[in-house]
ROPATOR-280765 format. One record per atom (N, C-alpha, C): x, y, z; residue in one letter. Coordinates in pm, whole numbers, plus 50000, padded with zeros to 5 digits. Layout:
N
XYZa/...
END
This chain:
97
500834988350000x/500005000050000x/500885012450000x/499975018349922x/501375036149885x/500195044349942x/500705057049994x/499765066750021x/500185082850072x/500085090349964x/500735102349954x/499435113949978x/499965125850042x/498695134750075x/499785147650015x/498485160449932x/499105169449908x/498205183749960x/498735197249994x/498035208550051x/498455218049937x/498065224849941x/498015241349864x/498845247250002x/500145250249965x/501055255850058x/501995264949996x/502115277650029x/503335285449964x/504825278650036x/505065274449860x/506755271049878x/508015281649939x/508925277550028x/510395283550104x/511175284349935x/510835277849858x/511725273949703x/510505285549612x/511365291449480x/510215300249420x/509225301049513x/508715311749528x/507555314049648x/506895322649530x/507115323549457x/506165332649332x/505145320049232x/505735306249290x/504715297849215x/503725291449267x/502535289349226x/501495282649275x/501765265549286x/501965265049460x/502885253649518x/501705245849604x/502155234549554x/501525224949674x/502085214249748x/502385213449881x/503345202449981x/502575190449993x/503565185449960x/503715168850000x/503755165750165x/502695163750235x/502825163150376x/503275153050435x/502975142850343x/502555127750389x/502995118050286x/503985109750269x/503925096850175x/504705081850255x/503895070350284x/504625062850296x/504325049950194x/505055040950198x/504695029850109x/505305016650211x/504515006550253x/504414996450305x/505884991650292x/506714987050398x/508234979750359x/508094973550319x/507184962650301x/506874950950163x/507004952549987x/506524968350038x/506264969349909x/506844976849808x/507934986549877x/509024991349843x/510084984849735x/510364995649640x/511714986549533x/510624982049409x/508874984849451x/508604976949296x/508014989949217x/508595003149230x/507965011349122x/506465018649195x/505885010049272x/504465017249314x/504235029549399x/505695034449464x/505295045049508x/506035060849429x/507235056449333x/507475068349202x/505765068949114x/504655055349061x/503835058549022x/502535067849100x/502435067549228x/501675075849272x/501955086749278x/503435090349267x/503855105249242x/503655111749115x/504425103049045x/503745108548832x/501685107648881x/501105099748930x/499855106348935x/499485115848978x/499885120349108x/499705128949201x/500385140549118x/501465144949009x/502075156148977x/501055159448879x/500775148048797x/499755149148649x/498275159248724x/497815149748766x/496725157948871x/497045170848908x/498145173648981x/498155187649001x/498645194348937x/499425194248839x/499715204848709x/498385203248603x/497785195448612x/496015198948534x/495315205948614x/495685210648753x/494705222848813x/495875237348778x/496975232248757x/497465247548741x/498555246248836x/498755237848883x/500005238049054x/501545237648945x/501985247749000x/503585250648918x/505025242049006x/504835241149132x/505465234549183x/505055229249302x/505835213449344x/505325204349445x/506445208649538x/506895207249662x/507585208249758x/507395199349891x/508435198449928x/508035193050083x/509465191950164x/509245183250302x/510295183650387x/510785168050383x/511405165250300x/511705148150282x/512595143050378x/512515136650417x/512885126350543x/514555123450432x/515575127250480x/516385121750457x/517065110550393x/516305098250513x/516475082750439x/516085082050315x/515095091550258x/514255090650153x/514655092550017x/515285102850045x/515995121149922x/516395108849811x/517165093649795x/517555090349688x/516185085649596x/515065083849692x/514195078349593x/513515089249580x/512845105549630x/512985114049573x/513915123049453x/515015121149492x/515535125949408x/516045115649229x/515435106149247x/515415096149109x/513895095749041x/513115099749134x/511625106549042x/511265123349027x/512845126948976x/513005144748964x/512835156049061x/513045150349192x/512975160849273x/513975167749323x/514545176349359x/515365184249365x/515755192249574x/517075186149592x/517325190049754x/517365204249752x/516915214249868x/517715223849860x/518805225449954x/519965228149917x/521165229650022x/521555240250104x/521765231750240x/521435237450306x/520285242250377x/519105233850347x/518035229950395x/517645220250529x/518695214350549x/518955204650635x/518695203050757x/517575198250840x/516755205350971x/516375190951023x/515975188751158x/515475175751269x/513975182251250x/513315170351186x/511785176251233x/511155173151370x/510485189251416x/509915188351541x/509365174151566x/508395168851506x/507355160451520x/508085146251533x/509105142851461x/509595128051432x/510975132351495x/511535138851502x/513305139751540x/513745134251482x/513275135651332x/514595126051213x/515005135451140x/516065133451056x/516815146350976x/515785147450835x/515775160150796x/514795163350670x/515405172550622x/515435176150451x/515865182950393x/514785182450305x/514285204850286x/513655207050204x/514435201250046x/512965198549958x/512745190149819x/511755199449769x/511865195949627x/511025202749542x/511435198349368x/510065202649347x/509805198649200x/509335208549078x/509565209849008x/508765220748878x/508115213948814x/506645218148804x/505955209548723x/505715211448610x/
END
């Protein structure tokens, strides 16, 4: 099971584009490595660049950034922060749609 959530949020990255954050994505450890959670993202981008959303953003969990960053997303450096909520390392990400 994959399951990604997105908000209408002004992006820290271009803040002049109509941005929406990635709050939420996990995908089951089972199920990881087969492609199903890069495809809910190409859905989830298609979807929101057909309402008009210019860029996706969010605070990616670290462990994560290689499989973000192999379905076009982009670190920013020097972004690099412990999130309040989890106390794991996160570095702002982002995308142009």
């Amino acid at each position: 099971m994959v399951s990604a959530s997105f908000y209408p949020s002004p992006s820290p990255v271009n803040p002049e584009l109509r941005s929406y954050q990635l709050r939420y994505m996990a995908t089951d450890f089972d199920q990881q490595g087969f492609g199903y959670g890069a495809a809910v993202l190409d859905f989830a981008e298609a979807e929101l660049r057909g309402l008009g959303v210019q860029q996706v953003w969010a605070n990616g969990r670290d462990s994560a950034l290689g499989f973000y960053q192999a379905t076009g997303w982009l670190a920013v450096e020097g972004s690099q922060h412990v999130s309040a909520v989890t106390q794991l390392p996160h570095t702002v990400i982002f995308r142009i749609l």
